[in-house]
C-alpha positions in Angstrom: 89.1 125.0 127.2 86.1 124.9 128.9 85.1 128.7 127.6 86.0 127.1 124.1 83.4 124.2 124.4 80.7 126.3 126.0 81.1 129.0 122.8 81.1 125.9 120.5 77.7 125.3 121.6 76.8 128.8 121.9 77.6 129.7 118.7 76.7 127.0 116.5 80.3 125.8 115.3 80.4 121.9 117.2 77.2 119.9 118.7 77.3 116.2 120.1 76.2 114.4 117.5 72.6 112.7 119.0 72.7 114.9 122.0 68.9 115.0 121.8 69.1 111.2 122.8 72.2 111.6 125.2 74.7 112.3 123.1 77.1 108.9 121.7 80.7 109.1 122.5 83.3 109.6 119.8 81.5 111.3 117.6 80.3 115.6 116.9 78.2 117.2 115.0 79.1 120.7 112.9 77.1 123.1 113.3 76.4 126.2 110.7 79.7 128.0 111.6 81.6 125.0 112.2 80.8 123.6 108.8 82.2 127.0 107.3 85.0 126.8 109.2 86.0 123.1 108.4 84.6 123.5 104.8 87.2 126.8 104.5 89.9 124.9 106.3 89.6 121.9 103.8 89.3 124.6 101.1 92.9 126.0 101.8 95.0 123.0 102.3 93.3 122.3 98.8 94.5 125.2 97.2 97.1 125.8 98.7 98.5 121.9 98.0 96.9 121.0 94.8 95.0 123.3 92.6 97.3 126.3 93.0 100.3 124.4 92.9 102.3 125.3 89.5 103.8 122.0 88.3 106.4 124.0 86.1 108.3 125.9 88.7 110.8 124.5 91.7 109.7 125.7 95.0 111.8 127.0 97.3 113.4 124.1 99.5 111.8 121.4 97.0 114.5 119.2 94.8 113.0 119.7 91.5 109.6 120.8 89.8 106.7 118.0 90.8 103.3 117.5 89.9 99.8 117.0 92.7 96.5 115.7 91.7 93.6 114.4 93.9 91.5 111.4 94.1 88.4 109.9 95.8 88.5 106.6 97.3 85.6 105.0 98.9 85.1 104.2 102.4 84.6 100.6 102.1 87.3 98.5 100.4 88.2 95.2 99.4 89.1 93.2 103.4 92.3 92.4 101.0 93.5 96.0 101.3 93.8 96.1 104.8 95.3 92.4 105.2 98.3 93.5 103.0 98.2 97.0 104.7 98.8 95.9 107.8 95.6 97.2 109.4 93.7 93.5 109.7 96.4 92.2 112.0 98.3 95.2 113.5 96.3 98.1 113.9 95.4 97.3 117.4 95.2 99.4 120.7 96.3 97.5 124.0 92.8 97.5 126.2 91.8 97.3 129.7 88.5 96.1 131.5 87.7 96.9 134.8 86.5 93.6 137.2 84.1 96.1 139.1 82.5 98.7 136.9 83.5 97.2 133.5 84.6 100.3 132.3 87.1 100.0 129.6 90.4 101.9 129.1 93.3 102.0 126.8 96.1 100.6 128.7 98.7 103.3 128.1 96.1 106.0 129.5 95.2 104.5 132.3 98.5 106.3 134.3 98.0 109.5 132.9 93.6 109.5 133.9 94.8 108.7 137.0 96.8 112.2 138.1 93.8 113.4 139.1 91.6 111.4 140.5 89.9 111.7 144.3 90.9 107.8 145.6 94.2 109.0 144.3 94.3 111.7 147.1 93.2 109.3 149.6 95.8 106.9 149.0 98.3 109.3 149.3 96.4 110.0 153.0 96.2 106.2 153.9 100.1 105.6 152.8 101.1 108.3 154.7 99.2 107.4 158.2 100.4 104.1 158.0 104.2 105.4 157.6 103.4 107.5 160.8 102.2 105.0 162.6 104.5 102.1 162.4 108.8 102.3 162.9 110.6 101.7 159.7 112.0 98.6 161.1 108.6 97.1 162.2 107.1 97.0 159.3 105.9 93.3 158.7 104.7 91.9 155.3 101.6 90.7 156.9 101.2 93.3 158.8 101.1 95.3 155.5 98.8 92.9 154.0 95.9 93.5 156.5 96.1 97.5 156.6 95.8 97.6 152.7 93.1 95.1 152.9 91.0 97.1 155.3 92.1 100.5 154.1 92.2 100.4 150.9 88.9 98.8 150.5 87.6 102.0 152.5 88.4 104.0 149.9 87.7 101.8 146.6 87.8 98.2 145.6 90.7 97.0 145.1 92.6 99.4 145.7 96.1 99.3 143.9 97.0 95.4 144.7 100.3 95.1 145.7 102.1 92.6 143.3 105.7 92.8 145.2 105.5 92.7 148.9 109.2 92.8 149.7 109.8 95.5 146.9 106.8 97.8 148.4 108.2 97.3 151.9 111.8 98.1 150.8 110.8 101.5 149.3 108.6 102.8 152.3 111.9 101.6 154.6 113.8 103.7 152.7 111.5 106.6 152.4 111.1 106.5 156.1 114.1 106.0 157.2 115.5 108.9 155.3 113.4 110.9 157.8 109.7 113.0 156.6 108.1 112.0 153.4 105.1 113.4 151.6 103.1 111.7 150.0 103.7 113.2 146.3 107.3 112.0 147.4 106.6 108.8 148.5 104.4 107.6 145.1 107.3 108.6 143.6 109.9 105.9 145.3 107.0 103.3 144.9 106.8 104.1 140.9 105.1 106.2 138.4 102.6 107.0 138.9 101.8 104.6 141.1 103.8 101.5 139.0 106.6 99.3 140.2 105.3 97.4 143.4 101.7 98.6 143.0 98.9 97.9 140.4 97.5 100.4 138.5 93.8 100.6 139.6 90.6 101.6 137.3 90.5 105.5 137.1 86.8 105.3 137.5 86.3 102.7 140.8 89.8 102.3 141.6 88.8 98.5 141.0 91.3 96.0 139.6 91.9 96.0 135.9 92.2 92.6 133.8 95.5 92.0 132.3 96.1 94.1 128.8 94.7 91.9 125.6 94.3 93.6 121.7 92.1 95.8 120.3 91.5 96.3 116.6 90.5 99.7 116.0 89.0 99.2 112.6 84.9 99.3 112.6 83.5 95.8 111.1 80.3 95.6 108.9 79.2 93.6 105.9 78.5 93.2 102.5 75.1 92.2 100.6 72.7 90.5 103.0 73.8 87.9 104.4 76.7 88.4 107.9 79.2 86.1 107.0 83.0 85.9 106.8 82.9 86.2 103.5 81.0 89.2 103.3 82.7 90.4 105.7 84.4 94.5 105.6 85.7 97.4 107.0 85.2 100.9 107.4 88.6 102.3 106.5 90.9 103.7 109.4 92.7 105.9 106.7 92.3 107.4 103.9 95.9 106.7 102.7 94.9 103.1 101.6 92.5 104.2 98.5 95.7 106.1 97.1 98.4 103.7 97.1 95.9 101.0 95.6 95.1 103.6 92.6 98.8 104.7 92.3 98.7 102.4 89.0 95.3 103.8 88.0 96.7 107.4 88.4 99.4 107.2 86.4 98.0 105.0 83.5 95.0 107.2 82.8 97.1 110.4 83.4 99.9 112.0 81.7 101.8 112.3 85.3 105.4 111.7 86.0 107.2 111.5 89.1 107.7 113.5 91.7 103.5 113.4 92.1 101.4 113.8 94.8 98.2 112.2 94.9 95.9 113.9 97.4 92.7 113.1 99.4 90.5 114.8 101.6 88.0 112.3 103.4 86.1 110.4 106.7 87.9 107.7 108.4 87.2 105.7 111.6 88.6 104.4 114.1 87.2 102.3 116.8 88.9 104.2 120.3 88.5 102.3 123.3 88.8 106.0 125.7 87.8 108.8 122.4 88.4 112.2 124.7 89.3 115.8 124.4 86.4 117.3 122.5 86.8 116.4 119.0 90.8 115.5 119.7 90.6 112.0 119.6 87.0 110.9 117.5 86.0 107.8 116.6 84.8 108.9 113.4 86.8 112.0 111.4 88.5 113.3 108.5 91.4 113.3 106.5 93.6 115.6 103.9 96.4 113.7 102.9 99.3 113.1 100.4 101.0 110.4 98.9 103.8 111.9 97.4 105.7 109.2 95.1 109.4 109.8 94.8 112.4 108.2 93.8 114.2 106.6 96.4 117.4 108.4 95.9 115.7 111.3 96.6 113.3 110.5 99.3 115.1 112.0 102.1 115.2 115.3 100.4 111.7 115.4 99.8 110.8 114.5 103.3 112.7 117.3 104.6 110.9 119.7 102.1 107.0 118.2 103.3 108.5 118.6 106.9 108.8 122.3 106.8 106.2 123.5 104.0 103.6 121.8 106.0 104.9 123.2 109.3 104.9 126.9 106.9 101.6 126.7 106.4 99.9 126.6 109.7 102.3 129.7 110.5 100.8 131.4 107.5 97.2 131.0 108.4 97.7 132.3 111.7 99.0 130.2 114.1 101.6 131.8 116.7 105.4 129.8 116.3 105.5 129.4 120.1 102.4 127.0 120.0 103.6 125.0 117.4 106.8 122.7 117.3 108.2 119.7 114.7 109.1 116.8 116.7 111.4 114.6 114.9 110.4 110.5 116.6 112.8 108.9 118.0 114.0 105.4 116.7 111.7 103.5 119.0 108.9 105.1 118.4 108.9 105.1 114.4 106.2 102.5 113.1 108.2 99.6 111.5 107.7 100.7 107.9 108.9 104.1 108.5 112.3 105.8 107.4 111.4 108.7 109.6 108.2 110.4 110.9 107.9 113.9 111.9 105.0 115.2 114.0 103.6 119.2 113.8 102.2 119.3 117.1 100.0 122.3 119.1 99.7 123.6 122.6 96.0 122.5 122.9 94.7 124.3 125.9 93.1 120.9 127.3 97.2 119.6 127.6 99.3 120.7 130.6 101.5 123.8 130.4 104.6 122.8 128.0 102.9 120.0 126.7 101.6 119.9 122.9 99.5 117.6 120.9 99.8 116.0 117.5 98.0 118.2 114.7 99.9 116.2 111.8 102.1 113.5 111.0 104.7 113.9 107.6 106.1 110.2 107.5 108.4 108.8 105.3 106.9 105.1 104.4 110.0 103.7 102.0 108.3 101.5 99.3 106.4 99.2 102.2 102.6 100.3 101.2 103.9 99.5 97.3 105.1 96.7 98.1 102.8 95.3 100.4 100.3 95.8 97.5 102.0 93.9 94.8 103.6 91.0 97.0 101.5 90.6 100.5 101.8 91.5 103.8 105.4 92.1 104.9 107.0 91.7 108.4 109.0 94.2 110.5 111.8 94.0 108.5 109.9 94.2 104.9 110.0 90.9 104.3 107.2 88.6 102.9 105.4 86.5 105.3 105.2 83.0 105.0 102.6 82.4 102.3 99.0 81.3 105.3 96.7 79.1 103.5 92.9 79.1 104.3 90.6 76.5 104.8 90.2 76.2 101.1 93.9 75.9 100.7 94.0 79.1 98.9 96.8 82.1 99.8 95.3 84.1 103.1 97.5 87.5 103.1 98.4 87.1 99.1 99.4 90.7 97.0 97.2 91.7 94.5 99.9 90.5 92.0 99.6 93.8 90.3 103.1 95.7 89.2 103.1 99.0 91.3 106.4 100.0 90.2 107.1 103.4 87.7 109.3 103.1 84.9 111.0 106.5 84.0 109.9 107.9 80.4 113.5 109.9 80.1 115.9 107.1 81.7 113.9 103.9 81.4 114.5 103.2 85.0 112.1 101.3 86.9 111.6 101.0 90.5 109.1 100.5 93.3 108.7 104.8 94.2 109.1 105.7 97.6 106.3 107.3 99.5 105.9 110.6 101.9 103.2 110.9 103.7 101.7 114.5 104.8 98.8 113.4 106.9 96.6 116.5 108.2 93.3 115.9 110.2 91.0 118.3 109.2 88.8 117.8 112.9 92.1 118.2 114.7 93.3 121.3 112.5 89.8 123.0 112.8 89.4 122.4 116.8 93.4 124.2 116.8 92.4 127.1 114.9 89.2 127.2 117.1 91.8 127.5 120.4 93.7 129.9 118.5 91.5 132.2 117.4 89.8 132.6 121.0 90.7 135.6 122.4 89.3 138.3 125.5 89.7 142.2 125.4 87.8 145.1 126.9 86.0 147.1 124.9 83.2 149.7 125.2 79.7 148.7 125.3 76.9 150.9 123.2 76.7 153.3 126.7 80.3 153.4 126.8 81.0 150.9 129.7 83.9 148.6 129.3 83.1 145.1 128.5 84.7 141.5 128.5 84.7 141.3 124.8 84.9 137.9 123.2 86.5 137.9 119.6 87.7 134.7 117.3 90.6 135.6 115.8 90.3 133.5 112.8 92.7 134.4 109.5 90.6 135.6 107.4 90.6 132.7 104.9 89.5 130.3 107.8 86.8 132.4 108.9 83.4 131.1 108.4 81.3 134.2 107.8 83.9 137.2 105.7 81.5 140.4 106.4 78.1 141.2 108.3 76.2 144.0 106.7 74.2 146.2 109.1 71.7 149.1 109.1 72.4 151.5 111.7 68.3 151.6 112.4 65.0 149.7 110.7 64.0 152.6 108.7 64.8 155.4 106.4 65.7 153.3 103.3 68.7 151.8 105.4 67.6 148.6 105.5 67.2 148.5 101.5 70.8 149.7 100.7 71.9 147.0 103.7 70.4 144.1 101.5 71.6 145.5 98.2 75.2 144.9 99.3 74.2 142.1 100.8 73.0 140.4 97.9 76.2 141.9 96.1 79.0 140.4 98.1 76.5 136.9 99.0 77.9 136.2 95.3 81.1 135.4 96.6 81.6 135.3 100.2 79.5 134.1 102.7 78.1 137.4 104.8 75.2 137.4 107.3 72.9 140.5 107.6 71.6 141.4 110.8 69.1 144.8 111.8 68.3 143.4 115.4 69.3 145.2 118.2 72.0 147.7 118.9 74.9 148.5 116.5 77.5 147.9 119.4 75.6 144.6 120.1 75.5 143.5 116.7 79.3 144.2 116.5 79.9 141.6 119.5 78.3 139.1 118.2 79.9 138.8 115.4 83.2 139.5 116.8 81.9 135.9 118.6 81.5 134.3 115.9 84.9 135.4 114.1 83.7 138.0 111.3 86.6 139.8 110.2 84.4 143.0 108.9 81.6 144.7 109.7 80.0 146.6 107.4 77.2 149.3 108.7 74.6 151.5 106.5 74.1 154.7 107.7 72.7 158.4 107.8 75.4 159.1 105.9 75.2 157.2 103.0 72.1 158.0 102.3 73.2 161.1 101.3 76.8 160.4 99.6 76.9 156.6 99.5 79.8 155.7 101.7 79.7 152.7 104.2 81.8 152.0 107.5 83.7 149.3 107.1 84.9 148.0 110.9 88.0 145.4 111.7 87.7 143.1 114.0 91.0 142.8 115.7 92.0 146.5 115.2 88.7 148.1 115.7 89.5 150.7 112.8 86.6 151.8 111.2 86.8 153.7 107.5 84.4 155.0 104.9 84.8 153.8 101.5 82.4 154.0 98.7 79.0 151.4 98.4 80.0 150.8 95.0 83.4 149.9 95.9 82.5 147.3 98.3 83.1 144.2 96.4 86.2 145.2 95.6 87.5 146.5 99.3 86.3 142.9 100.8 88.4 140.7 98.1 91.4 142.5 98.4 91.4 143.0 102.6 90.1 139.0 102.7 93.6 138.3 100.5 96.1 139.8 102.6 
């Protein structure tokens, strides 16, 4: 990962945004490859999902012929939307502040930042001299007491306060008594990672952590001029929210029926407490997603169908099957307006061995976002709350009042239309192509030495630049025929021309930067206009005609 970031930098695709100033936390910059790269990324799922999409044919897997369009919502929204959504009063993160450093953490990382830490080590080293010292049987509370007072306070304050004396002594009996213990083995008996008897310290001081309070994740702003409640407003956490509140819009000005996916690329933010991983978890990112509106009947069908065409077409742009699995949630973890939630998830490098990440989320939502709209805010069980009046005695969390339901043209049934949810992050899918494509070889150097080579293997649709046209040398009337094709294929591609340095050194960097062909002028076509055309990944190189060369890039780029 960390020969990921440093190319990242090197090569112009991801920046911290401000770094100039020190850099702000959450939040990345894209550079000019990385734009291409997100910008072509984008640019698929768009085809791919909405404008190439042929409304008159079933597709394999799919339960009948539907229909996709696209909207875009704005970023700010009536403070309404997200009271009926949800967001306003549930879209929280449990938090934790530090007593010593202030540092704050989300509570449900604070175990997993703290595998690693150095006071973590000496623990272990302090827990285990004191089980040498003293006889399983001698071991007094008190006793106890003062050694983590005095020890633990070497290493960190506060050091993991115990919270259950006789429980803590119990398990080191045991441990000892069973004869040696590590200390890997002893943390174990005590909880994990260090849980049941002890407190979970901060992972920066090892100080004590206040008790867990709420979080909301959504960014606050405001209005006109003046900062008041009323003028009060929120960036928007999802993009999701702008579609379900135009469903009615959609389909009144538009000669849609269901099955229909609306679909919207766009920036969303969220306010983490502990943003980390590179561009994994942002504070501020974006968004291509679809509401697909169904009938209910049917729902289940189509969810299986989003499940495994989305999970299709990260195979199809490259991705290798053994980095990529679709995790089906478990009851308890399904959000409580879901049917079922699947999640495409990817071996990011920065994850331990076996573990992947979440690179999407296909949910099926019922008729809750709907509903909420028309009625108000509903509980767990997608029921209305009881109506909360303001000061002004006027309905708090109240619908919009609107009718969201469809009526069918053909059968003249109406009913509220269920809703799945294909939610892609276009940060997330571009950093997993990025890890994807990296990949080291040897190859021979321009004297023939063999050489770490460098190359990003990026599907040629993803790629940000599709050809670099060379010169083999600065003279000769090279250079001119270079820029001619150059100028030809800058009509529809985006191509780079370089005439710096070394052929072989020209080829590398661009095999750095992901360019799937290389095209070079040389002695040779000066006299019968033919060009090399070099792959990437293979290394083949072949000679086709100059005039031909428009042609030979569209068809290799749609393989």
């Amino acid at each position: 990962m960390d020969k990921i970031v440093a190319l990242c930098k090197r090569r112009g695709f991801l920046f911290q945004s401000s770094e100039i100033y020190g850099g702000i936390n959450g939040f990345w910059d894209y550079g000019p490859m990385g734009v291409e790269l997100k910008r072509n990324l984008k640019n698929a799922w768009w085809e791919d999902m909405i404008q190439a999409h042929n409304d008159l044919d079933v597709l394999p897997g799919a339960p009948e012929a539907y229909s996709m369009t696209g909207i875009d919502s704005t970023i700010i929204m009536h403070p309404q939307v997200w009271k009926c959504s949800g967001h306003y009063d549930l879209f929280h993160d449990m938090m934790q502040s530090c007593q010593h450093c202030k540092k704050l953490f989300r509570a449900d990382h604070v175990a997993g930042l703290l595998t690693e830490s150095e006071w973590v080590a000496s623990l272990k080293k302090h827990v285990v001299e004191f089980t040498e010292l003293k006889e399983a049987v001698a071991f007094e509370p008190n006793e106890l007491q003062r050694w983590l007072e005095k020890k633990a306070k070497n290493v960190a304050p506060g050091l993991a306060a115990i919270h259950d004396i006789p429980g803590f002594m119990e398990r080191i009996r045991t441990a000892v008594a069973g004869g040696s213990v590590s200390a890997g083995e002893l943390l174990q008996l005590l909880g994990s990672p260090l849980g049941g008897s002890l407190a979970l310290p901060c992972p920066a001081c090892g100080g004590l952590l206040n008790a867990p309070r709420e979080f909301n994740l959504m960014f606050q702003t405001y209005t006109g001029a003046l900062q008041s409640e009323e003028n009060m407003a929120f960036l928007r956490p999802e993009t999701a929210q702008g579609i379900f509140v135009n469903f009615k819009n959609v389909m009144d000005s538009s000669r849609y029926s269901l099955p229909l996916g609306i679909a919207q690329i766009g920036k969303s933010f969220r306010n983490e407490i502990t943003p980390r991983n590179f561009t994994f978890r942002s504070r501020e990112f974006e968004q291509m997603e679809i509401e697909f509106f169904c009938h209910p009947n049917q729902s289940s069908d189509w969810y299986r169908y989003w499940r495994d065409r989305r999970m299709q077409w990260y195979l199809d742009l490259g991705m290798r099957k053994d980095r990529l699995i679709l995790r089906e949630h478990e009851t308890s973890e399904l959000a409580h307006y879901s049917v079922g939630t699947a999640d495409i998830e990817y071996a990011f490098p920065f994850l331990p061995p076996g573990e992947f990440g979440e690179l999407e989320g296909i949910a099926h939502r019922g008729d809750f976002d709907l509903r909420s709209h028309m009625e108000g805010k509903l509980d767990e069980k997608q029921r209305p709350l009881k109506v909360q009046l303001n000061e002004n005695g006027q309905p708090k969390y109240r619908g919009s009042g609107k009718d969201l339901s469809y009526r069918d043209p053909i059968t003249n049934e109406k009913y509220i239309p269920h809703v799945i949810e294909p939610s892609a992050g276009a940060d997330r899918g571009t950093l997993a192509f990025l890890c994807e494509a990296y990949y080291e070889d040897q190859a021979p150097d321009e004297n023939g030495e063999m050489q770490t080579r460098v190359v990003m293997r990026f599907h040629p649709r993803l790629a940000p630049i599709k050809a670099a046209i060379f010169p083999l040398v600065k003279k000769d009337g090279m250079p001119e025929l270079a820029k001619e094709i150059y100028l030809a294929l800058k009509k529809h591609w985006v191509v780079f021309y370089d005439e710096k340095g070394a052929v072989g050194r020209r080829y590398r960097r661009q095999d750095e930067a992901g360019t799937p062909y290389c095209i070079t002028v040389d002695g040779q076509t000066l006299q019968d206009r033919t060009v090399t055309i070099r792959d990437r990944d293979s290394l083949e190189q072949v000679r086709i005609p100059m005039d031909g060369i428009v042609e030979e890039i569209g068809k290799r780029l749609r393989r």
